[in-house]
GUGU-784972 format. One record per residue (C-alpha): x, y, z. Coordinates in steps of 0.1 Angstrom, whole numbers. Each point is the difference from the previous one (the first is absolute). Last residue first. Example, Ala and Ser with C-alpha at 12.3 -4.5 7.8 and 13.67 -1.06 7.14 Angstrom:
REM GUGU-784972
<xx:137	yy:-11	zz:71>
<xx:-14	yy:-34	zz:7>
REM end
This chain:
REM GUGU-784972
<xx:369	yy:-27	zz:203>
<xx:27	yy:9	zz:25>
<xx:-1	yy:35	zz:12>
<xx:36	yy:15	zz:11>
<xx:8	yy:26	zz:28>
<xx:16	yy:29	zz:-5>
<xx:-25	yy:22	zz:9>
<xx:-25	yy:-14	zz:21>
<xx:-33	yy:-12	zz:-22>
<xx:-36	yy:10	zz:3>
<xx:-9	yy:-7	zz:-34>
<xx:-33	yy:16	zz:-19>
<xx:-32	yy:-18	zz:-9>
<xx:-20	yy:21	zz:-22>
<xx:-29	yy:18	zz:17>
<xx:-36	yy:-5	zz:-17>
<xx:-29	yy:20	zz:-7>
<xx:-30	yy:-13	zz:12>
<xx:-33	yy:12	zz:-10>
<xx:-31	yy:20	zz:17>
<xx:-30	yy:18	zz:-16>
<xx:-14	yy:21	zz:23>
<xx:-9	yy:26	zz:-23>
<xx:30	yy:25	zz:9>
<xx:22	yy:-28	zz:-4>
<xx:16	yy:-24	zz:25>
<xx:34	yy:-18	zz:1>
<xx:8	yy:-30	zz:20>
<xx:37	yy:1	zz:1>
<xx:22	yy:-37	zz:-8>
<xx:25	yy:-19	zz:9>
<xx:40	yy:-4	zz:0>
<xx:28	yy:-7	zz:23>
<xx:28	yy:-21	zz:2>
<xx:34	yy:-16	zz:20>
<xx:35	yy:-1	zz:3>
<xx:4	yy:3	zz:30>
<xx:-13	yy:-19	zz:31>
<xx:-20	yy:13	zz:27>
<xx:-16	yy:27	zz:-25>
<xx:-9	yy:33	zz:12>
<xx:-21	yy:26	zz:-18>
<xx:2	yy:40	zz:-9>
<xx:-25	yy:26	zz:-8>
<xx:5	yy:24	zz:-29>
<xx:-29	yy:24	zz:-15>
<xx:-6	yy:15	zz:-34>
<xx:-32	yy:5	zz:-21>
<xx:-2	yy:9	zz:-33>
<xx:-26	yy:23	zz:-19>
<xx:-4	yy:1	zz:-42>
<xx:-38	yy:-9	zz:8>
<xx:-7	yy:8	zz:33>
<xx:13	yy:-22	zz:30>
<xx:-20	yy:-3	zz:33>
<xx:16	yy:-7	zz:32>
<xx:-10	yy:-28	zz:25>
<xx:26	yy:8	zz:28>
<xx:13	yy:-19	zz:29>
<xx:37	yy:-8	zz:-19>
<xx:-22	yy:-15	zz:-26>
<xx:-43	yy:-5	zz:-3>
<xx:-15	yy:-28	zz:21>
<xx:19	yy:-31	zz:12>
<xx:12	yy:-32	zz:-12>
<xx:34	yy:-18	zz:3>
<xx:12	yy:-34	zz:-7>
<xx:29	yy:-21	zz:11>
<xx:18	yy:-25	zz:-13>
<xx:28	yy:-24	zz:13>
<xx:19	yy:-11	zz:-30>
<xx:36	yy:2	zz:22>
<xx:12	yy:27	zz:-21>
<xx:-31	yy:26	zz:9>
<xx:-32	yy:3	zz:-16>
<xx:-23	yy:29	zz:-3>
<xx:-33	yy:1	zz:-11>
<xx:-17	yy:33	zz:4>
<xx:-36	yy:9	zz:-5>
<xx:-9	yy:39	zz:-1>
<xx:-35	yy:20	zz:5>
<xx:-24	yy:26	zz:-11>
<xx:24	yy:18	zz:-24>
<xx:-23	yy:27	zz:-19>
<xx:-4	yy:7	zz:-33>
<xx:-8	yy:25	zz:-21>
<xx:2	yy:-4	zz:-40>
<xx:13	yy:7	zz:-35>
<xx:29	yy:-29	zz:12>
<xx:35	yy:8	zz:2>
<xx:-5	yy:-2	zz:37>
<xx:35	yy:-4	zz:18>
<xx:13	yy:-16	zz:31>
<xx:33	yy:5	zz:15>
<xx:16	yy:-22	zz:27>
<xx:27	yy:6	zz:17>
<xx:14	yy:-31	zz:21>
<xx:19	yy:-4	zz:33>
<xx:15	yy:-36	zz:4>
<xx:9	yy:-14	zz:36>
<xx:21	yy:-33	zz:6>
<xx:-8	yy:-13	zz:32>
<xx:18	yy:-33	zz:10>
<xx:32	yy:16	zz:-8>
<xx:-3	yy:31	zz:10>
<xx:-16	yy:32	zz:-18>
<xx:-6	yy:33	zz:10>
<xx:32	yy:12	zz:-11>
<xx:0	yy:-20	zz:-34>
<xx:-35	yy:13	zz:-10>
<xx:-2	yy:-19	zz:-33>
<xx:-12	yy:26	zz:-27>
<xx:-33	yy:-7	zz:-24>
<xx:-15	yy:20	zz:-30>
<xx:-33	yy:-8	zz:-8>
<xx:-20	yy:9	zz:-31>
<xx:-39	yy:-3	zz:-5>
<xx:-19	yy:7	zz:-33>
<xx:-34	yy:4	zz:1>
<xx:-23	yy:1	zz:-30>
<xx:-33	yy:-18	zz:7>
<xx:-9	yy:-30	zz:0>
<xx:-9	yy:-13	zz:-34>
<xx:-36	yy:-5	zz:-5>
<xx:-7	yy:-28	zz:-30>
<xx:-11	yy:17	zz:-33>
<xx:-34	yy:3	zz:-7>
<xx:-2	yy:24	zz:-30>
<xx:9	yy:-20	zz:-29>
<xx:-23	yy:-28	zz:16>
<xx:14	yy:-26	zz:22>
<xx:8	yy:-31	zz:-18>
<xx:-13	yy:-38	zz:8>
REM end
């Protein structure tokens, strides 16, 4: 079965996030390795949206995984206009290095209309150290 020429499948929306990441040597020992990370999120969609919520996976060296949920980031929900970004930095420990972290926003228009807009998995990795594959 085809959709007609004018019922294309929704695509969510266009949001683009990017994460920068620095291991926090000072505040770190070695059975706590802490990782502070920037992350900016931009709307190159024609629309509003609002972050509602995030979901975080993050996995550390030994496979031990652990997930995150809670409203809005960094205690805010904010809303992004079209050509907007939004920039905040937090930090996480891992027990053993190196490790992982990725997920997802829930994202909400002006309508009510929600989607998800993901977070590539980014490495949380001491300098100098080496990742096996």
């Amino acid at each position: 079965m085809s959709l007609p020429p004018d019922a294309s499948p929704q695509a969510g929306p266009d949001i683009r996030v990017n994460v920068e990441v620095e291991h926090l040597a000072a505040h770190s020992r070695a059975e706590r390795q802490v990782f502070a990370y920037v992350i900016r999120i931009e709307n190159h969609s024609d629309q509003t949206w609002q972050v509602l919520s995030r979901h975080w996976e993050i996995t550390d060296a030994t496979g031990q995984t652990t997930h995150v949920d809670g409203e809005g980031v960094v205690g805010e929900q904010p809303v992004i206009p079209p050509g907007g970004a939004f920039v905040y930095d937090s930090f996480v420990t891992l027990q053993a290095s190196p490790g992982r972290m990725g997920g997802h926003y829930t994202v909400q228009d002006a309508w009510g209309v929600r989607a998800r807009v993901p977070v590539p998995t980014f490495l949380l990795q001491v300098p100098g150290t080496r990742v096996l594959n």
